[in-house]
PDB file as gemmi writes it, atoms N, CA and C in Angstrom:
CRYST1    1.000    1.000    1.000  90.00  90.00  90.00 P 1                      
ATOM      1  N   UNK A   1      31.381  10.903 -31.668  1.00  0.00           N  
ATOM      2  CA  UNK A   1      30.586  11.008 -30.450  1.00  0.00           C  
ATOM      3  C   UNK A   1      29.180  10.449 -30.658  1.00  0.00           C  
ATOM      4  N   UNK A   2      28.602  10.406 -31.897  1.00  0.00           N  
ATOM      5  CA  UNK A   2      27.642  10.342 -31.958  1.00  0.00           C  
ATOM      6  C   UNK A   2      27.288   8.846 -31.778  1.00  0.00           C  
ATOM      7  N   UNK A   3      27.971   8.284 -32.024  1.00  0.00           N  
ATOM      8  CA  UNK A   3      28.362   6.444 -32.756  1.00  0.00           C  
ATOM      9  C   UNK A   3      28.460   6.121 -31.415  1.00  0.00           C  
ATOM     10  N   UNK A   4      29.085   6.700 -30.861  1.00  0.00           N  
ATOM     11  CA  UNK A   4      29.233   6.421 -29.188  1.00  0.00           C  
ATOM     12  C   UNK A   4      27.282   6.148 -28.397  1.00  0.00           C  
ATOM     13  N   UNK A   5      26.899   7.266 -28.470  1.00  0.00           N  
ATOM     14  CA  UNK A   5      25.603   7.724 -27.774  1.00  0.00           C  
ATOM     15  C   UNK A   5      24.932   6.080 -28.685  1.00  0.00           C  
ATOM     16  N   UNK A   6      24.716   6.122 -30.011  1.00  0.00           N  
ATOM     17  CA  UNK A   6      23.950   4.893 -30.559  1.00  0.00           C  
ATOM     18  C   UNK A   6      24.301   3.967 -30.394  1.00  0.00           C  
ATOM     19  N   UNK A   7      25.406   3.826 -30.111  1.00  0.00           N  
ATOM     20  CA  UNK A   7      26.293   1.969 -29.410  1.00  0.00           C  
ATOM     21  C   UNK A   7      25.635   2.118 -27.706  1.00  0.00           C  
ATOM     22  N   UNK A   8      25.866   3.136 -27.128  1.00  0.00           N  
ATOM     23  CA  UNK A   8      25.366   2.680 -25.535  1.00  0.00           C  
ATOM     24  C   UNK A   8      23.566   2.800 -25.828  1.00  0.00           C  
ATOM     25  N   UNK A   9      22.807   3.554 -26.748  1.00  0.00           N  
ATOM     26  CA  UNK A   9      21.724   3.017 -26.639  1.00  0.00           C  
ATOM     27  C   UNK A   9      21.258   1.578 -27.434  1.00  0.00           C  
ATOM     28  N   UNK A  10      21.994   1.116 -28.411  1.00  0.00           N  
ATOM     29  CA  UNK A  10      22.108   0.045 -29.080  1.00  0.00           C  
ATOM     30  C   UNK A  10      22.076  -1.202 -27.585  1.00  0.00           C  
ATOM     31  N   UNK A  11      23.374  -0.921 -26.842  1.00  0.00           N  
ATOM     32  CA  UNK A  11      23.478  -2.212 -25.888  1.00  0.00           C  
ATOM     33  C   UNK A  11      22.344  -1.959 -24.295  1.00  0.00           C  
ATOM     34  N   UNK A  12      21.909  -0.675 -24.418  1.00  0.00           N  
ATOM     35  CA  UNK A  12      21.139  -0.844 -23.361  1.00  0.00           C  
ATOM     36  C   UNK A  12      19.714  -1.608 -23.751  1.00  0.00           C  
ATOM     37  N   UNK A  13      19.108  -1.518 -25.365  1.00  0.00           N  
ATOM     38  CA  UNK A  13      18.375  -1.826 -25.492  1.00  0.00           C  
ATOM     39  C   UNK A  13      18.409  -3.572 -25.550  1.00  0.00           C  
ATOM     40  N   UNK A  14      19.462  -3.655 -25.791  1.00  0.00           N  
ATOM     41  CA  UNK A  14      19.621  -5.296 -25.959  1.00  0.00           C  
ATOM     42  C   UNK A  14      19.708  -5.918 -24.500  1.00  0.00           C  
ATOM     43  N   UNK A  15      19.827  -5.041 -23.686  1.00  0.00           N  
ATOM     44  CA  UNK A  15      19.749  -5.798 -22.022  1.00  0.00           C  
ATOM     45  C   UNK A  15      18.327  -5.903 -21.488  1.00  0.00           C  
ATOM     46  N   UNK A  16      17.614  -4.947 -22.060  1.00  0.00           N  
ATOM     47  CA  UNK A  16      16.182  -4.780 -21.637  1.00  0.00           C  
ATOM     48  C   UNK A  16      15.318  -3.870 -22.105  1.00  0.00           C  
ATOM     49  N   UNK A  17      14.052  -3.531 -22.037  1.00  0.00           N  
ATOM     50  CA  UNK A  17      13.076  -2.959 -22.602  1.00  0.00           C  
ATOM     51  C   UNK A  17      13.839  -1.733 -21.928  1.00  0.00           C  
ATOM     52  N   UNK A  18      13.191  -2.162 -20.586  1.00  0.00           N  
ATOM     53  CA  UNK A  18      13.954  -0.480 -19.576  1.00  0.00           C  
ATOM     54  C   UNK A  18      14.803   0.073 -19.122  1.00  0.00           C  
ATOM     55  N   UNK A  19      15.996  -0.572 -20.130  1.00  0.00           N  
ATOM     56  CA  UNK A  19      17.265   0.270 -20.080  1.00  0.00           C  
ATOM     57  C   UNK A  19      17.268   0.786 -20.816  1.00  0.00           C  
ATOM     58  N   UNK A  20      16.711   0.510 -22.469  1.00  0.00           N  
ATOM     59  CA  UNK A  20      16.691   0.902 -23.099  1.00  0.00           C  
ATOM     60  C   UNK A  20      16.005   2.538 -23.052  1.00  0.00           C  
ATOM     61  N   UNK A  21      14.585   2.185 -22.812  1.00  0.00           N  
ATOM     62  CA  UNK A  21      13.980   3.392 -22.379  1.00  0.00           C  
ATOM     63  C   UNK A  21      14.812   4.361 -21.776  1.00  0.00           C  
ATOM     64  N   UNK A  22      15.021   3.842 -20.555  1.00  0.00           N  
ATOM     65  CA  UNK A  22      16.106   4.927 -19.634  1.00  0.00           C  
ATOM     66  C   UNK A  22      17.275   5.253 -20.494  1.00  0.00           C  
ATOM     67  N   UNK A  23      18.119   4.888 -20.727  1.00  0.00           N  
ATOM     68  CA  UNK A  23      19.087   5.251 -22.244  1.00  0.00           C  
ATOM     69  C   UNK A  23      18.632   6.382 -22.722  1.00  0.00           C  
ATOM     70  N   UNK A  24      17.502   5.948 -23.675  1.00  0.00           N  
ATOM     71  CA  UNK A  24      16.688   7.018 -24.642  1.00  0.00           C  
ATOM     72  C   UNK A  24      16.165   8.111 -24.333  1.00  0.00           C  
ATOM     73  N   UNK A  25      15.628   8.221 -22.718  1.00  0.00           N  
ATOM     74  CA  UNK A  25      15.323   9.107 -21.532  1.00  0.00           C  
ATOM     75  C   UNK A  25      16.502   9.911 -21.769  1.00  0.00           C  
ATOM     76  N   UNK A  26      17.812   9.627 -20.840  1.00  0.00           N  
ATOM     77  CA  UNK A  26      18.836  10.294 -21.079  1.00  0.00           C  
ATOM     78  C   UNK A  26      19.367  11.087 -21.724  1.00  0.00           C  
ATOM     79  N   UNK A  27      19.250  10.135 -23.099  1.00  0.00           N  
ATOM     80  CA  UNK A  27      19.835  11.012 -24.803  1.00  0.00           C  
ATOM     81  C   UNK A  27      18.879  12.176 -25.165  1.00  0.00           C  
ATOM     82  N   UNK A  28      17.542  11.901 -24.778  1.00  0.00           N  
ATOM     83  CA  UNK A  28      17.026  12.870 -25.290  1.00  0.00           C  
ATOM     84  C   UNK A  28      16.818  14.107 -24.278  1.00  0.00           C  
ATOM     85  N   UNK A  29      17.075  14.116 -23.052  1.00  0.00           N  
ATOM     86  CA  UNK A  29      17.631  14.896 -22.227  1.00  0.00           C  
ATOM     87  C   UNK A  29      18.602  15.865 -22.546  1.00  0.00           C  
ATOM     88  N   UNK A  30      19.957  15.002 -22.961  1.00  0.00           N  
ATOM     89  CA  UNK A  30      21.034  15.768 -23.025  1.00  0.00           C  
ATOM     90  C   UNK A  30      20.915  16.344 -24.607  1.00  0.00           C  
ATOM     91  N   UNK A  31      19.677  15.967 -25.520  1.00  0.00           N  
ATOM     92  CA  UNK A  31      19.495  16.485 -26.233  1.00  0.00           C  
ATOM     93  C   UNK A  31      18.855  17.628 -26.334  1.00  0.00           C  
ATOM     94  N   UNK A  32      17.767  17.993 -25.571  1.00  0.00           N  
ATOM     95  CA  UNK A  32      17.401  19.010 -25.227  1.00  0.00           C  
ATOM     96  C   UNK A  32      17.939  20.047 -25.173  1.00  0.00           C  
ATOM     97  N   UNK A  33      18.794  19.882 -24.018  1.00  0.00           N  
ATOM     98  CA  UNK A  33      19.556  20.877 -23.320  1.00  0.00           C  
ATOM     99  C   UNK A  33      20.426  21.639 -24.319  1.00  0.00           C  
ATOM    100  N   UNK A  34      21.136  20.456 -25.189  1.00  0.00           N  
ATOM    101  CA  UNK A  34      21.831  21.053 -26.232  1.00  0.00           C  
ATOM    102  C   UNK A  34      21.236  21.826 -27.269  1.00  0.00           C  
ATOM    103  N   UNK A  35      19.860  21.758 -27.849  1.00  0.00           N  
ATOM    104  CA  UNK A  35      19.311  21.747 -28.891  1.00  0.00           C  
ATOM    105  C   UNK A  35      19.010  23.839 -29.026  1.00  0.00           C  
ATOM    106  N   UNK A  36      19.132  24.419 -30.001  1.00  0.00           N  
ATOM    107  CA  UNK A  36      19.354  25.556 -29.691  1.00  0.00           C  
ATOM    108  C   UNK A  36      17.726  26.054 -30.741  1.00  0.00           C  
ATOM    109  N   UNK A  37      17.100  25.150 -31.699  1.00  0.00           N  
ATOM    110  CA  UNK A  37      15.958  25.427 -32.505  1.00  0.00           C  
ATOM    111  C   UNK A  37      14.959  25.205 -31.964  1.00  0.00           C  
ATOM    112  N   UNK A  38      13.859  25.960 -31.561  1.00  0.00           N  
ATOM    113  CA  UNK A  38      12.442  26.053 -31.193  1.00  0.00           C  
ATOM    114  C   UNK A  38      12.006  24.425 -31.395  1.00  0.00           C  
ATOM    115  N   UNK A  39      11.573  24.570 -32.766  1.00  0.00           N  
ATOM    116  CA  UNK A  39      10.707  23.774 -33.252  1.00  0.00           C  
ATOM    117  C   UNK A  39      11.158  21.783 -33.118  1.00  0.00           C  
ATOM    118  N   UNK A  40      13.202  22.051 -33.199  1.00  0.00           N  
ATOM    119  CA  UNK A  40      13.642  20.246 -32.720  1.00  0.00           C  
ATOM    120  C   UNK A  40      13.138  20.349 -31.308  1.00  0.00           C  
ATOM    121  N   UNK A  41      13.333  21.631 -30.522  1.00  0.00           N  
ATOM    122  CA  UNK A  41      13.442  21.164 -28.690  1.00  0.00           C  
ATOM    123  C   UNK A  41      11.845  20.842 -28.619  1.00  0.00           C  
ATOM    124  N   UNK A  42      10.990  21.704 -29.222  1.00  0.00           N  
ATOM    125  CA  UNK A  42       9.605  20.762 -28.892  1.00  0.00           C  
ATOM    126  C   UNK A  42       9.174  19.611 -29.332  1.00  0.00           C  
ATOM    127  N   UNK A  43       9.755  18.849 -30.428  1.00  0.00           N  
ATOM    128  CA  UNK A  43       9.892  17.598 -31.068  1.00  0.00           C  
ATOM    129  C   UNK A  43      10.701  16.665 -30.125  1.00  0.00           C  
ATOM    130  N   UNK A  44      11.815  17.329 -29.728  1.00  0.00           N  
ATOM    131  CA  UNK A  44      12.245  16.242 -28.507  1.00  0.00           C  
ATOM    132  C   UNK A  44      11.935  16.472 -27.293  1.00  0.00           C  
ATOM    133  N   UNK A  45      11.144  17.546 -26.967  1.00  0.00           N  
ATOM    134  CA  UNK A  45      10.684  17.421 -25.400  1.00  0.00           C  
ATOM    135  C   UNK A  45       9.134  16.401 -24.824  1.00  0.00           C  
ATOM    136  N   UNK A  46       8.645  16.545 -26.863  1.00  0.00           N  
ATOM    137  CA  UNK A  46       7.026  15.945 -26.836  1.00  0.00           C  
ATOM    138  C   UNK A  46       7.640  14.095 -26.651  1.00  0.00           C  
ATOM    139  N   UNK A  47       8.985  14.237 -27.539  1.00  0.00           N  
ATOM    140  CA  UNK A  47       9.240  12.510 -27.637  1.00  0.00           C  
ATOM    141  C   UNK A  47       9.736  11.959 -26.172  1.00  0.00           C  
ATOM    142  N   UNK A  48      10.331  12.867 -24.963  1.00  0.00           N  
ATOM    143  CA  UNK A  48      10.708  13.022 -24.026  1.00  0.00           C  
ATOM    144  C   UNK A  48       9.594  12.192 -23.078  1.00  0.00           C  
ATOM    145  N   UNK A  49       8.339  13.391 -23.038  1.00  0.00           N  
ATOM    146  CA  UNK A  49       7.497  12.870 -22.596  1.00  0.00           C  
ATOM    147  C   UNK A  49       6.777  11.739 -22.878  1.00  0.00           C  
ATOM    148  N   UNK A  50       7.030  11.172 -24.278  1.00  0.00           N  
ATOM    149  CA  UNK A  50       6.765   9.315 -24.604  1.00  0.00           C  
ATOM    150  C   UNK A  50       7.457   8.406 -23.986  1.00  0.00           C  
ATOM    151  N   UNK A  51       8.809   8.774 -24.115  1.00  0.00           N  
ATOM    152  CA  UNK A  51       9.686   7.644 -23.387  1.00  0.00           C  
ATOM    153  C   UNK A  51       9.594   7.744 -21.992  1.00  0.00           C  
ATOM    154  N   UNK A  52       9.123   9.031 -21.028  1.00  0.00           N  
ATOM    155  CA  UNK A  52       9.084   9.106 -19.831  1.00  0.00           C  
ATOM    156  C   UNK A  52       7.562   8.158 -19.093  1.00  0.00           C  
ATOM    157  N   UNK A  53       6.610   8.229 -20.742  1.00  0.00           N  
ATOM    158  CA  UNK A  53       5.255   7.555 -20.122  1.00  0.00           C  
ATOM    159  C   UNK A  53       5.306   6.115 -20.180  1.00  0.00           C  
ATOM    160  N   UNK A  54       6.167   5.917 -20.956  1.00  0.00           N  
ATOM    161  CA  UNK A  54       6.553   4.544 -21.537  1.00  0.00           C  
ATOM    162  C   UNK A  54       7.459   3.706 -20.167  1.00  0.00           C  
ATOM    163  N   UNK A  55       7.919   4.647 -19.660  1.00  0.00           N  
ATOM    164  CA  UNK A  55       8.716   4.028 -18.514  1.00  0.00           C  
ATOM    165  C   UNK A  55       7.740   3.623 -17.325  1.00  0.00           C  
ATOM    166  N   UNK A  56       7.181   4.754 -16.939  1.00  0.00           N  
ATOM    167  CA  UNK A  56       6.258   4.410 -15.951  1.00  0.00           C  
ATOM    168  C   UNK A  56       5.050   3.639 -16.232  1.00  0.00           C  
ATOM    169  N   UNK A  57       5.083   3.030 -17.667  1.00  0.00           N  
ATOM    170  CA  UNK A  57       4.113   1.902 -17.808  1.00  0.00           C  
ATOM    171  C   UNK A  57       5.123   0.561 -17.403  1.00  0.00           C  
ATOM    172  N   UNK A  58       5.950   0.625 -17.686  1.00  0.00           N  
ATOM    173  CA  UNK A  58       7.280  -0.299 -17.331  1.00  0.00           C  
ATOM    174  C   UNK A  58       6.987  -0.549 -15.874  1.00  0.00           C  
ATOM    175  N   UNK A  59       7.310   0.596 -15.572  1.00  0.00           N  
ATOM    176  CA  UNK A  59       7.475   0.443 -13.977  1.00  0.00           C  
ATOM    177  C   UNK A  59       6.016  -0.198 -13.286  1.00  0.00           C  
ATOM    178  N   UNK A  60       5.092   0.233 -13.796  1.00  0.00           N  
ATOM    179  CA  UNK A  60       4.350  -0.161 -13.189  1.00  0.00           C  
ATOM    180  C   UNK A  60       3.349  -1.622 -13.427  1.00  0.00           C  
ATOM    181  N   UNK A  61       4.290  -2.095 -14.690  1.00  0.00           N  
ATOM    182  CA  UNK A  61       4.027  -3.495 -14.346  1.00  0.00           C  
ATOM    183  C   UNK A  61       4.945  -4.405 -13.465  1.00  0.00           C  
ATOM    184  N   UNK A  62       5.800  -4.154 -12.222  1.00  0.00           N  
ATOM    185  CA  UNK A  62       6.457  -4.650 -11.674  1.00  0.00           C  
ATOM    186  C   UNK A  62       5.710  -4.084 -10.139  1.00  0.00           C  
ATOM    187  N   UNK A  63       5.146  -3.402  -9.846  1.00  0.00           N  
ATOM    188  CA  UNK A  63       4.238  -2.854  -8.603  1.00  0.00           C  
ATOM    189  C   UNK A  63       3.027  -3.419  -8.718  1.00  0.00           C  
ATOM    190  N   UNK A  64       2.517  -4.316  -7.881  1.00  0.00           N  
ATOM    191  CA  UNK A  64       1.326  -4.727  -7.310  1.00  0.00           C  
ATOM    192  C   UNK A  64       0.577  -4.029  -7.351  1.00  0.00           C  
ATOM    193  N   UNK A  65      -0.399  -3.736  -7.705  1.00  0.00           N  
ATOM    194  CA  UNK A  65      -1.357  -2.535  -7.040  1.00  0.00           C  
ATOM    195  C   UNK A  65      -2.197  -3.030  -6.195  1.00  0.00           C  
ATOM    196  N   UNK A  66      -2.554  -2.213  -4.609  1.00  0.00           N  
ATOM    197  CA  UNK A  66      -3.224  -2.420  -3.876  1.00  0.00           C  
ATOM    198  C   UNK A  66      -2.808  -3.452  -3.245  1.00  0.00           C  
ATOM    199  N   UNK A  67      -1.725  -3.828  -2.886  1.00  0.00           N  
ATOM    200  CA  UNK A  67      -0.951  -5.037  -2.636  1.00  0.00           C  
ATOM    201  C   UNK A  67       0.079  -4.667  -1.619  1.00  0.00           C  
ATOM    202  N   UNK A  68       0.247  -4.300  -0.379  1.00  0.00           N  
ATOM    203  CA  UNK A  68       1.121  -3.904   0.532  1.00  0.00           C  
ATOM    204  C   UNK A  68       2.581  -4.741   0.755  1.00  0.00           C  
ATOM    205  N   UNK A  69       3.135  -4.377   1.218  1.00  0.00           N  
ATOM    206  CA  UNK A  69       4.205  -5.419   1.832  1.00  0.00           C  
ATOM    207  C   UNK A  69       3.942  -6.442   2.766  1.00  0.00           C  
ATOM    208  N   UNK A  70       2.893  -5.761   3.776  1.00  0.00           N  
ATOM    209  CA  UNK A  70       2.124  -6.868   4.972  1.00  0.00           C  
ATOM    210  C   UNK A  70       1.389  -7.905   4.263  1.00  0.00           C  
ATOM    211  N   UNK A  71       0.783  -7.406   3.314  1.00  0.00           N  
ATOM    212  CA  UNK A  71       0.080  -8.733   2.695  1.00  0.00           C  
ATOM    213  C   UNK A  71       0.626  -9.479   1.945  1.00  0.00           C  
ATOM    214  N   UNK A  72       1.717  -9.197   1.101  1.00  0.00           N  
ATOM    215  CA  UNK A  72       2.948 -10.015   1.076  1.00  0.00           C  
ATOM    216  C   UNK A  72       3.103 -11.045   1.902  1.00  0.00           C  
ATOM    217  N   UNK A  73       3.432 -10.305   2.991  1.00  0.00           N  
ATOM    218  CA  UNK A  73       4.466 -11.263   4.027  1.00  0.00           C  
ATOM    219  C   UNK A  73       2.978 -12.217   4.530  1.00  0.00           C  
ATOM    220  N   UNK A  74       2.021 -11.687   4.470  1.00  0.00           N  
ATOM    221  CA  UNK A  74       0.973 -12.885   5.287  1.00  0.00           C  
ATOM    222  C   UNK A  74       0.842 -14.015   4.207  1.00  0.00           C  
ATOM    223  N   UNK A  75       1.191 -13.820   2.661  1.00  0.00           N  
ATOM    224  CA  UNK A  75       0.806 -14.804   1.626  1.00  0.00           C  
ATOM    225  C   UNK A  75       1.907 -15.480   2.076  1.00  0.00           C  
ATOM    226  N   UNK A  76       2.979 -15.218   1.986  1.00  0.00           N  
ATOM    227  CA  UNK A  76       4.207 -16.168   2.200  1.00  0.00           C  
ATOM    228  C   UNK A  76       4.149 -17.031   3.534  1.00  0.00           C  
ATOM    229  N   UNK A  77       3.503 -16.439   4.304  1.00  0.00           N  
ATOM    230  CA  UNK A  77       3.722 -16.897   6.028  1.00  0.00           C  
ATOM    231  C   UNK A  77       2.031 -18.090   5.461  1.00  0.00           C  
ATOM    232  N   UNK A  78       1.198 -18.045   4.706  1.00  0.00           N  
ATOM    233  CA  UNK A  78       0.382 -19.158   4.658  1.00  0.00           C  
ATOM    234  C   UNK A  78       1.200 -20.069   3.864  1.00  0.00           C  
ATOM    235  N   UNK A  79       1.583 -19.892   3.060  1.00  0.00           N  
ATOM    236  CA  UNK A  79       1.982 -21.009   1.909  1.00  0.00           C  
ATOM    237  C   UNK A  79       3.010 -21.474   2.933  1.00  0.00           C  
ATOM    238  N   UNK A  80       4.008 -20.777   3.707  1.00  0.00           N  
ATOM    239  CA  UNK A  80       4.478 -21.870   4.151  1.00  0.00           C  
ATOM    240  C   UNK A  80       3.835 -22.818   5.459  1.00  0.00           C  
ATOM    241  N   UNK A  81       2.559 -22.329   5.742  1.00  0.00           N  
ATOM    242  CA  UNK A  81       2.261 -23.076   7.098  1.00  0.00           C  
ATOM    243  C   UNK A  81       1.614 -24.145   6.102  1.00  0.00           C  
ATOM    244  N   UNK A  82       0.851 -23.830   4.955  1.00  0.00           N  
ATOM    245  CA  UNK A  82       0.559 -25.051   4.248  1.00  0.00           C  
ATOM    246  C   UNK A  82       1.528 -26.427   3.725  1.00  0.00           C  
ATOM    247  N   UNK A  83       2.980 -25.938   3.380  1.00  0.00           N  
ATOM    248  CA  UNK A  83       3.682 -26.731   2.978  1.00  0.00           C  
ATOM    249  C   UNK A  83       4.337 -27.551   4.113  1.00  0.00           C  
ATOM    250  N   UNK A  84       3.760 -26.884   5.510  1.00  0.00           N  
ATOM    251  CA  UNK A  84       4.317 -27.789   6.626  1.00  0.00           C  
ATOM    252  C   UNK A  84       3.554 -29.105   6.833  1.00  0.00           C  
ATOM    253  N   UNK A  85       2.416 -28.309   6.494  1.00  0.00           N  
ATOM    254  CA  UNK A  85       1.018 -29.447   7.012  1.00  0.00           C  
ATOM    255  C   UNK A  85       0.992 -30.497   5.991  1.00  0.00           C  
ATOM    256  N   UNK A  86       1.543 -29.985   4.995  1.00  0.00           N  
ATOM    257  CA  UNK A  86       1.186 -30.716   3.676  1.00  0.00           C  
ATOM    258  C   UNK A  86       2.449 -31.991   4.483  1.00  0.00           C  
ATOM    259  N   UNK A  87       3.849 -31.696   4.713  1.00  0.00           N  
ATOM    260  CA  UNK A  87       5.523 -32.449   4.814  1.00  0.00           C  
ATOM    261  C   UNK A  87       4.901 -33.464   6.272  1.00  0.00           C  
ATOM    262  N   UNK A  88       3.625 -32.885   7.125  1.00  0.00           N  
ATOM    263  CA  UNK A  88       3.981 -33.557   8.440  1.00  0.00           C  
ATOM    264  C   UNK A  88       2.384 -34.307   8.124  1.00  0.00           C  
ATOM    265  N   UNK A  89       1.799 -34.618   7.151  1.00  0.00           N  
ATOM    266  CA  UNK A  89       0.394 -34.694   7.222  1.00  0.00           C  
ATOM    267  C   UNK A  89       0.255 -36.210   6.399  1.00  0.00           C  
TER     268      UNK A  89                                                      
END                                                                             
């Protein structure tokens, strides 16, 4: 079982940083839960909270900040009125 858990975190990590993470999220989840000694469950709840901060640094290099969806759509709606002017000009 165990060989199992390190092969699916083995191939999640090889697909990406943040599968990996999420993987490792998981394992150490279901490690928790299982873990019946004081002193491992606070060793894996402290490492818990690394991989959980580690994610949302992940995540949040894929979010714009301060960057809406409307202003999105107005960057796209110039570039293309530029590339018209540019095709008819």
């Amino acid at each position: 079982m165990t060989q199992l858990k390190n092969q699916s975190l083995e191939v999640a990590s090889a697909s990406s940083r943040m599968d990996g993470l999420l993987e490792l999220r998981r394992q150490l989840a279901v490690s928790i839960d299982l873990c019946v000694n004081a002193r491992d469950k606070a060793t894996l709840a402290a490492r818990y909270l690394d991989v959980v901060a580690a994610i949302a640094d992940e995540e949040s290099k894929f979010v714009p900040t301060g960057v809406t969806g409307l202003d999105q759509l107005k960057v796209r709606r110039e570039q293309r009125a530029r590339e018209r002017g540019r095709r008819s000009g």
